[in-house]
DRENBA-128257 format. One record per residue (C-alpha): x, y, z; residue in one letter. Coordinates in steps of 0.5 Angstrom, whole numbers. Example, Ala and Ser with C-alpha at 12.3 -4.5 7.8 and 13.67 -1.06 7.14 Angstrom:
2
25 -9 16 A $
27 -2 14 S $
end
This chain:
109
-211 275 -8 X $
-212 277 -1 X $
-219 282 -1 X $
-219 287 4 X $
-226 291 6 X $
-227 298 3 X $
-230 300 11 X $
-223 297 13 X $
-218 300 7 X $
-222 307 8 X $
-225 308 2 X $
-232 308 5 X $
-234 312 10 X $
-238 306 14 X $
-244 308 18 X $
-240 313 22 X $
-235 318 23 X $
-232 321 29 X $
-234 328 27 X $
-241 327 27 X $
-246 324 32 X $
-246 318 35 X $
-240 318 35 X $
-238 325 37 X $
-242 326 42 X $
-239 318 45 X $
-232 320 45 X $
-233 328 48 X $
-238 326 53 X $
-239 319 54 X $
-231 316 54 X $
-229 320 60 X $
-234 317 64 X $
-232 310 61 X $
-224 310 62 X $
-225 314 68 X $
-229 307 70 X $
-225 302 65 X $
-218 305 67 X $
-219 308 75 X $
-214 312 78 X $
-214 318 82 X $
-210 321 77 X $
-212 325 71 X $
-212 323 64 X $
-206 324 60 X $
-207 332 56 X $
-207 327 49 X $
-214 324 52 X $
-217 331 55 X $
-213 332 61 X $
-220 331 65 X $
-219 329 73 X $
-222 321 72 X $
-224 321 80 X $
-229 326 79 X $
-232 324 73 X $
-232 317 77 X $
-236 321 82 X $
-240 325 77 X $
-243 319 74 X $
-251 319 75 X $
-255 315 73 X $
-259 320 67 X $
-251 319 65 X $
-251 312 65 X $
-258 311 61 X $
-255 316 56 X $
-249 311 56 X $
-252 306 54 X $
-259 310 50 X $
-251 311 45 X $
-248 305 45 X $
-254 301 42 X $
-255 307 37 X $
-248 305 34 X $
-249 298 35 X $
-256 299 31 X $
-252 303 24 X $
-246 298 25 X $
-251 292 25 X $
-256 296 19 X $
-249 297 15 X $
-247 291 17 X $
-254 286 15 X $
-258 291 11 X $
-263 288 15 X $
-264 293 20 X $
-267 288 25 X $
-262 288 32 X $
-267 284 35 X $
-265 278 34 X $
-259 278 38 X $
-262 285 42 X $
-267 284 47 X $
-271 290 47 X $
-271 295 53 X $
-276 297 58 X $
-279 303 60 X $
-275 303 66 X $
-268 302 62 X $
-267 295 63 X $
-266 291 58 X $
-272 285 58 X $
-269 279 57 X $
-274 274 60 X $
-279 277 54 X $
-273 276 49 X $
-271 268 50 X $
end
């Protein structure tokens, strides 16, 4: 018998949904800016994934965007890992971020 995960077979919710932040606000403000990077092309997004002009979210990149990128994208890794491991400590595989928004690795190894 083969057992596949509740989160995988949709009969739990996991720690996200695509309705509601975190995840909201990555897919309607943070993706653009991602693909436009991942995905350069002067052309626009297909209608399907917002139509956006990707050249201009390339050149609207600040860096407040980029902080809040990743601010983001380490609270979605911390539900996951919490949901995943219970534990609720990312730290030993996260170094921690400073005040300037790096990540302090040299105090993490």
């Amino acid at each position: 018998m083969v057992k596949i995960p509740e989160i995988v077979n949709g009969t739990s919710p996991g720690p996200l949904t695509q309705d509601k932040d975190p995840l909201k606000t990555f897919k309607e403000v943070i993706k653009p800016f991602r693909d436009s990077v991942v995905h350069a092309s002067p052309f626009s997004a297909p209608g399907r994934f917002g139509g956006y002009d990707k050249l201009s979210k390339i050149y609207e990149l600040s860096l407040q965007t980029a902080s809040d990128m990743v601010d983001l994208t380490v609270d979605i890794i911390g539900r996951i890992h919490r949901f995943v491991a219970a534990d609720g400590d990312c730290t030993q595989w996260l170094p921690p971020r400073g005040k300037d928004g790096t990540f302090e690795v040299e105090k993490f190894l």
